[in-house]
C-alpha positions in Angstrom: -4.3 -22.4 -0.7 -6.2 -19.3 -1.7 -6.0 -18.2 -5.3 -3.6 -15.1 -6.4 -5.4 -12.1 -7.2 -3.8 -9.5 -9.6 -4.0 -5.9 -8.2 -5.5 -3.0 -10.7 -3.0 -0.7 -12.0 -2.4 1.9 -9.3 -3.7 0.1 -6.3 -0.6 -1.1 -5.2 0.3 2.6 -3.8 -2.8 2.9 -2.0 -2.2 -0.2 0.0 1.2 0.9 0.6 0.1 4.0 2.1 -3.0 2.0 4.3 -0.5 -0.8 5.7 1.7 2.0 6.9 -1.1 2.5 9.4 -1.9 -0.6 10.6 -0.2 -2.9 13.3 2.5 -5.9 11.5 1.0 -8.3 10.1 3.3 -11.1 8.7 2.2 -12.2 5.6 -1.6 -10.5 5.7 -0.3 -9.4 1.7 2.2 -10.8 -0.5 3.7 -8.7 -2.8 6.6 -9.3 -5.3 9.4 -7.5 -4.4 9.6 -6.4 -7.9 6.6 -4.4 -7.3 6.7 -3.7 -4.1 10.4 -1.5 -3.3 10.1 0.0 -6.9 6.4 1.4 -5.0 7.8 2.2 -2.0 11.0 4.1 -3.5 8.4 6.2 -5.7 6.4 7.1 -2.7 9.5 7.8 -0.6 10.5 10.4 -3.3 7.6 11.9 -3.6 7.7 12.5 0.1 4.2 10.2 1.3 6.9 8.1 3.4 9.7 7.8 5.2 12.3 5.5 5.7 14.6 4.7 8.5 17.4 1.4 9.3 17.1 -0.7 12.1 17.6 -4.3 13.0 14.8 -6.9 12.4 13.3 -9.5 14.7 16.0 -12.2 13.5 19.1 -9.5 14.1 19.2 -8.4 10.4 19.3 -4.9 9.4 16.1 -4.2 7.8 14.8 -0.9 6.0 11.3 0.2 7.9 9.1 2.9 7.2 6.2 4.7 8.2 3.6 7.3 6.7 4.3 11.5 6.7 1.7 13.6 7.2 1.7 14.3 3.5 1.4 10.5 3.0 -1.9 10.4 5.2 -3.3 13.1 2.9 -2.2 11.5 -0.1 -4.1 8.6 1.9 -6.9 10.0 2.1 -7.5 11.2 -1.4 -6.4 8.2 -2.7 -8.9 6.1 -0.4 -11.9 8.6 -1.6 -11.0 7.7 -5.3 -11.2 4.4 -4.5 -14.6 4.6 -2.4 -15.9 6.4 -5.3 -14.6 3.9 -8.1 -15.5 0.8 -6.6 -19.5 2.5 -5.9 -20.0 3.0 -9.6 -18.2 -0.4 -10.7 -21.0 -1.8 -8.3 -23.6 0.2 -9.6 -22.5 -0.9 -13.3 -22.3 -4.7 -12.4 -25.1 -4.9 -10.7 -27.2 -3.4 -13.7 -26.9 -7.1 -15.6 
């Protein structure tokens, strides 16, 4: 069993906004629902995603949603941050 990693504060959105384009993939990330809808609910009002009803795979009606094109901008900047961040952390951990 692999060991549960906490996320950084403010990662959760951006991997939000990346699964959104990417294919299903049943349980590639779990993700307390606590978490996860109040994330999804603040990205939905801020207009990065959209949200639509439909019936799931075991004929329940499921809430799915997808990216805007503000959301893949949003993306984007996000995912530069990120880039950037995680070069300097390596640059700073590697200096030991």
């Amino acid at each position: 069993m692999a060991a549960t990693i906490e996320l950084p504060l403010g990662t959760l959105g951006l991997l939000i906004l990346q699964t959104l384009t990417l294919a299903p993939r049943p349980d590639a990330l779990r993700i307390q629902q606590g978490s996860l809808y109040p994330a999804l609910h603040r990205r939905e009002r801020r207009g990065w995603i959209s949200a639509c009803w439909g019936v799931s795979e075991n004929h329940r009606r499921a809430k799915y949603y997808e990216l805007t094109k503000t959301g893949q901008r949003q993306l984007e900047l996000e995912r530069d941050a990120w880039l950037k961040l995680t070069a300097v952390m390596a640059q700073v951990l590697g200096m030991a």
